[in-house]
Every structure is written in C-alpha cells, then in structure tokens.
KEMIDREN-256423 format. One line per 4 residues: for each residue x, y, z of C-alpha. Coordinates in steps of 0.25 Angstrom, whole numbers, plus 5000, padded with zeros to 4 digits. Example, Ala and Ser with C-alpha at 12.3 -4.5 7.8 and 13.67 -1.06 7.14 Angstrom:
5049/4982/5031 ~ 5055/4996/5029 .
! end
This chain:
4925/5133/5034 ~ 4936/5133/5027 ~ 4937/5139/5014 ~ 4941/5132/5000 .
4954/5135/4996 ~ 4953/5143/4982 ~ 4967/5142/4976 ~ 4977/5129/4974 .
4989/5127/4984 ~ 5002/5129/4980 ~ 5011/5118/4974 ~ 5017/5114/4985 .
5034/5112/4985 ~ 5039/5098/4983 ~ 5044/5102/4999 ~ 5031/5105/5004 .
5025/5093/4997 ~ 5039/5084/5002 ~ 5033/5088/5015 ~ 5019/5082/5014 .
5022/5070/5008 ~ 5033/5067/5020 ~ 5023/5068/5029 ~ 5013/5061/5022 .
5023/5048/5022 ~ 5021/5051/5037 ~ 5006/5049/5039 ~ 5001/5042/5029 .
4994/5031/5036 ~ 4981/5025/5036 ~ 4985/5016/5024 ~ 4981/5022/5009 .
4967/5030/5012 ~ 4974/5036/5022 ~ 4986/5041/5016 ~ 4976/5045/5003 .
4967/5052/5014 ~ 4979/5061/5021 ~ 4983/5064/5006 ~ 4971/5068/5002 .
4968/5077/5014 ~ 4982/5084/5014 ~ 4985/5085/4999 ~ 4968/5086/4992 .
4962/5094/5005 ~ 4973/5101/5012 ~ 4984/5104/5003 ~ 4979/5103/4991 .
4988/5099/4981 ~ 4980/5090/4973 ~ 4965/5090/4970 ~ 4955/5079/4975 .
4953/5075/4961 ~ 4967/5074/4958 ~ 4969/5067/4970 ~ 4961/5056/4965 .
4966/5055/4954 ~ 4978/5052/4958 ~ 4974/5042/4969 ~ 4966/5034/4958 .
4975/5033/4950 ~ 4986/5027/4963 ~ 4975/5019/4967 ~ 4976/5011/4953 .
4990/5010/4955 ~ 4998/4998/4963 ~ 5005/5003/4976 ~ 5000/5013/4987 .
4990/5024/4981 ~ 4994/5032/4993 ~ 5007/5034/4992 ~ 5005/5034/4975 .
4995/5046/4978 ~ 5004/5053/4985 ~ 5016/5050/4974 ~ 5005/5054/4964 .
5001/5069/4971 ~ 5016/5072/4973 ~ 5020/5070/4958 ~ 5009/5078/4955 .
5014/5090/4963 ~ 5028/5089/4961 ~ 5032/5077/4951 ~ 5041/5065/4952 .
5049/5072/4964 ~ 5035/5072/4971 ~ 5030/5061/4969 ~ 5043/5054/4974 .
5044/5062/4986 ~ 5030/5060/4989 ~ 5030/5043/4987 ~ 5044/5042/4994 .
5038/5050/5006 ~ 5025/5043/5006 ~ 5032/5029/5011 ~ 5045/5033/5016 .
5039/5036/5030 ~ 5034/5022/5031 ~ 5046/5015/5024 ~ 5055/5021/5034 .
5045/5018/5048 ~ 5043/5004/5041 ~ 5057/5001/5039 ~ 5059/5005/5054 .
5047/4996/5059 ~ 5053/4983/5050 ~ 5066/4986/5058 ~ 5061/4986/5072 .
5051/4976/5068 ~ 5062/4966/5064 ~ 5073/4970/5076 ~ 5061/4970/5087 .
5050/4962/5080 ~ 5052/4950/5091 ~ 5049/4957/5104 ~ 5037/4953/5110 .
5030/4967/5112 ~ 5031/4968/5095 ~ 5026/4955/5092 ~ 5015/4957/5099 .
5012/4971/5093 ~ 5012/4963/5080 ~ 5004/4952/5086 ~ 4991/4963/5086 .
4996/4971/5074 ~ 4995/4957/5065 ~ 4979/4954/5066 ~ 4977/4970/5065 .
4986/4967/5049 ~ 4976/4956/5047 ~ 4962/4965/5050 ~ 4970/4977/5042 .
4972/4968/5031 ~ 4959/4962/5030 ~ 4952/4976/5034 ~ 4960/4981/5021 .
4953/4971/5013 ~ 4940/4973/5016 ~ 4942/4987/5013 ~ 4946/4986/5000 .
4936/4976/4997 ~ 4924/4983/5001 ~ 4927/4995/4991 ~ 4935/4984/4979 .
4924/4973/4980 ~ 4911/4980/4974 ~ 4906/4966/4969 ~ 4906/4952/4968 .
4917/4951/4956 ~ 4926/4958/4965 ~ 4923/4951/4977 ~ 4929/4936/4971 .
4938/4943/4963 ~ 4944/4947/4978 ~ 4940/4932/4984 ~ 4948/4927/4971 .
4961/4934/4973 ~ 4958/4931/4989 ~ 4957/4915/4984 ~ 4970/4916/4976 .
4979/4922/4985 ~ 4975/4915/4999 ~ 4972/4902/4991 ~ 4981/4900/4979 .
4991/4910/4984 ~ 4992/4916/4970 ~ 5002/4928/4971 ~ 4997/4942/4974 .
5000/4949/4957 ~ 4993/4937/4951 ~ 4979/4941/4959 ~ 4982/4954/4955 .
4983/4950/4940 ~ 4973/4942/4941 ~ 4963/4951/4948 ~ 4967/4964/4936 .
4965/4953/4925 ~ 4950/4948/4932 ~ 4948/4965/4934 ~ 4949/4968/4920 .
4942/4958/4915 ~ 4929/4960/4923 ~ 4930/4975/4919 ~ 4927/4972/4907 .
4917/4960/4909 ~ 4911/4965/4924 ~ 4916/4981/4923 ~ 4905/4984/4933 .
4911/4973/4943 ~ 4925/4980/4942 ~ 4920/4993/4943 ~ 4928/5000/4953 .
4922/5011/4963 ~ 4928/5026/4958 ~ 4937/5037/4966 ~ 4941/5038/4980 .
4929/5047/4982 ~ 4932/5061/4978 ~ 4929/5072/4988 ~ 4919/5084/4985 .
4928/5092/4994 ~ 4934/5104/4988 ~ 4948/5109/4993 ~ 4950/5119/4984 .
4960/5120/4973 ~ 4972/5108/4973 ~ 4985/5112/4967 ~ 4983/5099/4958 .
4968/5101/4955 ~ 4958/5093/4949 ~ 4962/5100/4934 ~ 4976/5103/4937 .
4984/5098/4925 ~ 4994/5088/4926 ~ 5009/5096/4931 ~ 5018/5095/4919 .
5025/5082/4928 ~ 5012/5073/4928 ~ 5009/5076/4911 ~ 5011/5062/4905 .
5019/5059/4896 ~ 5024/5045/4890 ~ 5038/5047/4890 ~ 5037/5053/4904 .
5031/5038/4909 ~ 5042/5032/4901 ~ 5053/5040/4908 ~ 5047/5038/4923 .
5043/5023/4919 ~ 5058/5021/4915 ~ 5063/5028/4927 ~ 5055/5019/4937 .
5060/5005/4931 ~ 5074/5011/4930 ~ 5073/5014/4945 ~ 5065/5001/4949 .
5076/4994/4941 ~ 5087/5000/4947 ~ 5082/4997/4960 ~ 5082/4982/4957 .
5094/4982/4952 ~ 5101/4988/4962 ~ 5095/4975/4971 ~ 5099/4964/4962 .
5111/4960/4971 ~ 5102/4958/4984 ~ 5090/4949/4979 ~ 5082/4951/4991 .
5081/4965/4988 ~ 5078/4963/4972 ~ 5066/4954/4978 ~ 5059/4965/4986 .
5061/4975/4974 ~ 5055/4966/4966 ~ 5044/4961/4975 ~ 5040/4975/4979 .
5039/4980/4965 ~ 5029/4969/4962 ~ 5021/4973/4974 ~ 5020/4987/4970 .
5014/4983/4957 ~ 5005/4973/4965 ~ 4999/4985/4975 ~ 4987/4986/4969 .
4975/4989/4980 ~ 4985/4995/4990 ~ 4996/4988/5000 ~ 4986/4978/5005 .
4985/4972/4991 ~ 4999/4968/4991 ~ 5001/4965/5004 ~ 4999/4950/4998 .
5009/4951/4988 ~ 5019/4957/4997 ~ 5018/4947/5008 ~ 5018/4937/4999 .
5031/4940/4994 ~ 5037/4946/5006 ~ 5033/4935/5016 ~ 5029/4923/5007 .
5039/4923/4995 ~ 5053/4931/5000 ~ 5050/4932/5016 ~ 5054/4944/5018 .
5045/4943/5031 ~ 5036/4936/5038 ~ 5018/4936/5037 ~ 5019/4941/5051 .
5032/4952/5046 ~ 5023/4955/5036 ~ 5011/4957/5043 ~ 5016/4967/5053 .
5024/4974/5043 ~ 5008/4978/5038 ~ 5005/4982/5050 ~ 5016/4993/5053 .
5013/4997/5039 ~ 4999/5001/5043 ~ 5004/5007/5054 ~ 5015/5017/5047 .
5012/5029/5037 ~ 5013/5025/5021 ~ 5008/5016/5012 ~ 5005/5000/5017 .
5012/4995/5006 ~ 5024/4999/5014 ~ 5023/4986/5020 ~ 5034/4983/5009 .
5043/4993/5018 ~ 5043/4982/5030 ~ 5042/4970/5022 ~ 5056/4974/5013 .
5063/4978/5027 ~ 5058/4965/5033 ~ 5062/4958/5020 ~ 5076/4965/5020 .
5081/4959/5033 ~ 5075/4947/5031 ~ 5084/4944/5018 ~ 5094/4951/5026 .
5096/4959/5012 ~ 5108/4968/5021 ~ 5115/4964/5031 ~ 5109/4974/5042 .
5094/4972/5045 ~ 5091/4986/5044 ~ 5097/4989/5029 ~ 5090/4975/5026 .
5077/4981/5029 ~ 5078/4996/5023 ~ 5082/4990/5011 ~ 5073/4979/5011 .
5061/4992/5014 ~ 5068/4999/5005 ~ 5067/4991/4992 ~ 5052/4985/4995 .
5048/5000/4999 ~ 5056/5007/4986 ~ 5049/4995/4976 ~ 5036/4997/4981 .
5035/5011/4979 ~ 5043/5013/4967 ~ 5030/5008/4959 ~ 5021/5018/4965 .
5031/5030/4960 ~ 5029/5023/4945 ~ 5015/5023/4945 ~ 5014/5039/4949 .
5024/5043/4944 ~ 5024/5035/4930 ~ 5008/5035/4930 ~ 5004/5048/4934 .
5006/5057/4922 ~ 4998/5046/4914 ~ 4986/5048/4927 ~ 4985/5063/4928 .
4984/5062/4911 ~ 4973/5053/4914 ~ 4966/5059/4923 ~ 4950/5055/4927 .
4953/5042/4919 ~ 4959/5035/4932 ~ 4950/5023/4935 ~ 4951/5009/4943 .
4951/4998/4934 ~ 4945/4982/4933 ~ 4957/4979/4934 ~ 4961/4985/4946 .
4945/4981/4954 ~ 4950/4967/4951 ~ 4962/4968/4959 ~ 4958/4977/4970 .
4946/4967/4972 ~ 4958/4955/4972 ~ 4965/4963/4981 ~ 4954/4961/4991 .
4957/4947/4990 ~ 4972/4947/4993 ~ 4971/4957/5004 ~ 4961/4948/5012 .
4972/4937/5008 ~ 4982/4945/5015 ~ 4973/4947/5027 ~ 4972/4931/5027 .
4988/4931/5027 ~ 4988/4939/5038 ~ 4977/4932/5047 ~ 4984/4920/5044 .
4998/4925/5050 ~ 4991/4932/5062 ~ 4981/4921/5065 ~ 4990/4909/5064 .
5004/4915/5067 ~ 5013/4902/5065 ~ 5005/4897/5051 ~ 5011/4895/5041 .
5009/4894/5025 ~ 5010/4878/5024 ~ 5001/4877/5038 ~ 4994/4893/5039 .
4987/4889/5052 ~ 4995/4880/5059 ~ 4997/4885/5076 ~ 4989/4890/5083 .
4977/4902/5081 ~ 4979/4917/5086 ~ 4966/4922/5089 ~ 4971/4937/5096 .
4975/4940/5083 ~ 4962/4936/5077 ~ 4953/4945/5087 ~ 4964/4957/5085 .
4963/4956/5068 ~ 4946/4955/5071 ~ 4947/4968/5079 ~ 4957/4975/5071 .
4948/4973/5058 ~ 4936/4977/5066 ~ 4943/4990/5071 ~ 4946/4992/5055 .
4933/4990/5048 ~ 4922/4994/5057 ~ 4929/5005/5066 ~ 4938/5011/5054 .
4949/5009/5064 ~ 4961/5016/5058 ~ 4971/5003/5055 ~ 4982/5007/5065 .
4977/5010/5076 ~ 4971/4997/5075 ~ 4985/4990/5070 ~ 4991/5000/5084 .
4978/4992/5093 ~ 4980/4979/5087 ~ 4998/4978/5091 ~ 4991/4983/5105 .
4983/4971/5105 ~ 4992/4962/5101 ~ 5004/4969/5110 ~ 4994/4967/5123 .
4992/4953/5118 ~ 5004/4948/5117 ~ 5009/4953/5132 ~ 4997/4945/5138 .
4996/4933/5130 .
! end
C-alpha cells in the first residue's frame, strides 16, 4: 500500500511545467470532463501542484464563465504557479495542437473533399454529429432541468429559435433576465445543484494547498485589473485595426468575439450561434461543411469550441481573403482561433485576483440556471438542424423537406445514440464505427 506523502512538492520551473502543458495540448481528448479528469489526476493526484479544494475553486469559478472551462482551468492553475507568462504558455498550448491538426484537416478536406471513398466516410460520420449532439443534450438536461420551471423554460427557448428563428444572444438575454427574476420570486426553483463532487481522497500535501495564501501575483488590487483590463482592449483593438482593410477578416474578428461572450454552457451552446452566422448569414461554409467540421473536432485533442479553427480556415478560402488557398485558411483559422481565445485569457487573467480574494463565495447564480436550462432548448435545435441536413440531404430552407428520404442515415444516428447513452460508448470510437459504416455503405449501394 502506498504510503501518503508527508511534505509538499517542489515548485516546479516554468520549463518542467512548459513540458506538461505541451503534452497536455496533445491528449486532451474526450471533450471537457475529460480534459478536467486527466488534469486532475496528473496535476491534484499525481504531481501535486494544486490542492483538490483549490482545484475546485478554480473549476467553479471557469464553469461560471463564457468559453471552454477546460482550457480556462488550465490557464487559471498555470498563472497560479508562475503568473501571466504561465498562464499564456499553458492556454496558447492547450489549443495550439488542435489548431494546427484542424488547420491540416480543413486543407485536405477542401483539396480531396470530392473523392468518393471521403464522401462516404462523411456519409456515416454525419448521423454519428446528429446522435452526439442530441446525446449531449440529454446530458445536460438530466443534471440542468431539476423541475418543471426549468423544463419550459428549455421548451421555450427551443420554440423560439426552431420556430421564430429569434437569434441565439436574444435567448440568452432573455433566459439570464427570466433567471433572475424567478430567484427572487421561485428561488427554490432556480436552485442549482452544488460542486463537482469533492473527493475524501487525501494525496498528501499540494504545493498550492487548501490555506496556501494567494502568491504576491494573484493579490488583487484595483489598479492592477485596470492595467490588465486596458492592456486586453488595446490588444483586441489593435488586432481589428490591423484588419480594417480586408472586411472579411474584420467580419470574423468581430463575429468570434461575440461568440466568446456567447459560450456560456460549453461549445454545444454556441454551436447555434456560430452556424448561424457562418453558414446562414456570411457563408463562410456549408450545413454539411459545418457538420463535419464537428465531427473531426470530436475526434482531435483540445477543446470543441475549436470548431471556429475549421470554420475560419473554411471561411478563409471561401471569400478568397488571399490569393493562395492555403494562406486563406490559416489566416481565416488564425483570426476566428485568436478572438475566440483571447476572451478566455481576460476573464483569468483579469478576474482571478478578484476569485482567490473571494474565496468560498463562488456560487451558480438564477441567472446563470435560466440560461443552462435555455441552452437545453437550443442544443436540441441544433440536433434538429443537423437531422434535417442528414435526413433530407437536398432540402432547403424555403422547401426543408423537398427530395427524397435517407433512411441509412436514420438507423446509423439511432445506433450511435444507443451506443452513447446506454453503453457509455466512448464518442469516437463510435464517430470511427459510424465513417466505417457509412464508407462500406457507400461501395455497395
């Protein structure tokens, strides 16, 4: 039996920990629990650099926030151990694997895209998106909709963007404004489980324990958050600027700082808002584009909102924004990846002095229960959108179910759903299972 270690870790050197974070980008898969998971098994019970409570603390806190928590986690520990440098290194690291693999897959997805043996890999991965989305849904919803206030406020939000095609931040509004007012008329409806579950485990002493104080980099201070709030609108603002000649570009910096503001409930809740604009309003790609673009997402390490990576580079080429496709793309990636991100930075960054001096007061808000339990609603509209695209592959908006029916695709979505919420199926071996299927299917039919 092993014995419980006695005496905190060293700190570890902004090389050692340059090291873990790099090959943390690298197998972070299984979507945000698991990145959380491998985190806090390599960085609470193995190397102990941060306590369990700490941990939590910090992971509530990113949980309140829009954009990934996993990757703001990670931001969040590292500039707790070694300041702004690592919480830079350890965010840039986080997604620069996936941006980089993405990027490659956009590119021989749009040069080889056409041949016969790739379509019908997408043909199978596409109802596989469809069960994935709608598995995701039901996931949420079983731990967000604890009653019946909750239930139609997701039926609502549901109603008014398949229906009245009201657009995705109005439902969030809406949803925040109906939360804070039912916690103060209904609080005991808006009442929101507590914690991730602490564990009773005992690893021994953390080198950032339970009442380690603050480091002198993490004490608050107002004219600190003034200097880092100033230096993240001059570098946002310089960034747009430095687009304002090539309006194509300007449009995706813009659209994807919106969406990071708008990521409230992980990737899944913007994943509206995002197709959207990127398919609907600027057509930047295609429903089917967009569809498989999810799809490798799941399949690559980093966060899912990386989805932005494959719809910039797709966008890119398709405004021609340079003359050579491939500089069209990275630079398409690189400014949907950059404003994405750059949000998550501000709200560690910027907010974390203010969290560690208001530690033990971190809680979910009305506000917030309202617009998790909308976002059940809009996911289940994106699982709509999806079907709709896969089932009846040449409707349109103006006539959605005009030619004919697809039923393979139907069976392959009703297995892969199956496979994902009764056996736990882990969701790329079933994404991998579902291209087999839809490559077999493809050569026989």
């Amino acid at each position: 039996m092993d014995t419980v270690p006695t005496a905190a870790p060293a700190s570890p050197t902004l090389g050692e920990a340059f090291k873990y974070w790099l090959k943390l980008g690298f197998i972070s898969f299984g979507g945000p629990a698991g990145q959380i998971s491998i985190m806090h098994q390599e960085l609470v019970e193995k190397r102990r650099w941060i306590s369990e409570q700490r941990y939590l603390h910090a992971l509530n806190y990113c949980m309140l926030l829009p954009g990934p928590e996993a990757t703001q986690l990670a931001i969040y520990i590292s500039w707790l151990l070694h300041g702004i440098r690592g919480g830079i290194i350890a965010g840039v690291l986080f997604f620069l694997p996936s941006f980089l693999l993405l990027s490659l897959l956009a590119g021989l997805y749009l040069a080889y895209g056409n041949l016969p043996w790739v379509q019908g890999v997408f043909y199978g991965i596409r109802p596989a998106v469809v069960a994935v989305v709608l598995f995701a849904a039901w996931r949420i919803g079983s731990r967000a909709l604890k009653n019946e206030v909750l239930w139609g406020m997701a039926a609502l939000a549901f109603i008014g963007i398949f229906v009245f095609d009201i657009a995705f931040p109005w439902i969030v509004l809406g949803a925040g404004l109906l939360g804070a007012i039912g916690g103060k008329l209904a609080p005991h409806k808006f009442r929101s489980g507590g914690g991730h579950g602490a564990s009773a485990k005992e690893y021994g002493p953390a080198l950032i324990d339970d009442d380690t104080p603050p480091p002198a980099h993490a004490r608050f201070s107002w004219r600190t958050l003034a200097l880092k709030l100033g230096a993240f609108v001059l570098i946002w603002l310089g960034a747009m600027l430095a687009m304002r000649g090539m309006p194509d570009l300007y449009d995706m910096g813009d659209f994807f700082t919106k969406a990071a503001f708008l990521t409230i409930g992980g990737a899944y809740a913007v994943l509206p808002y995002v197709y959207q604009g990127g398919v609907e309003h600027f057509q930047w790609l295609t429903g089917p584009q967009m569809m498989d673009g999810l799809a490798l997402g799941e399949a690559t390490p980093g966060p899912l909102i990386m989805i932005v990576t494959w719809v910039g580079y797709l966008g890119g080429v398709a405004k021609e924004v340079f003359d050579h496709p491939v500089a069209a793309g990275l630079a398409g990636a690189g400014v949907a990846t950059f404003f994405t991100f750059l949000p998550s930075f501000l709200f560690i960054l910027v907010g974390g002095p203010l969290v560690e001096a208001t530690r033990g007061e971190i809680r979910f808000t009305a506000p917030l229960t309202g617009i998790t339990a909308a976002v059940v609603g809009v996911i289940l509209n994106l699982a709509a959108f999806f079907a709709w695209h896969t089932f009846w592959p040449q409707g349109t908006v103006g006539t959605p179910f005009a030619g004919p029916f697809d039923g393979f695709p139907v069976i392959v979505a009703i297995a892969a759903f199956v496979a994902l919420w009764k056996y736990k199926a882990d969701i790329m071996q079933v994404i991998g299972v579902c291209a087999l299927l839809g490559l077999v299917y493809s050569f026989l039919m």
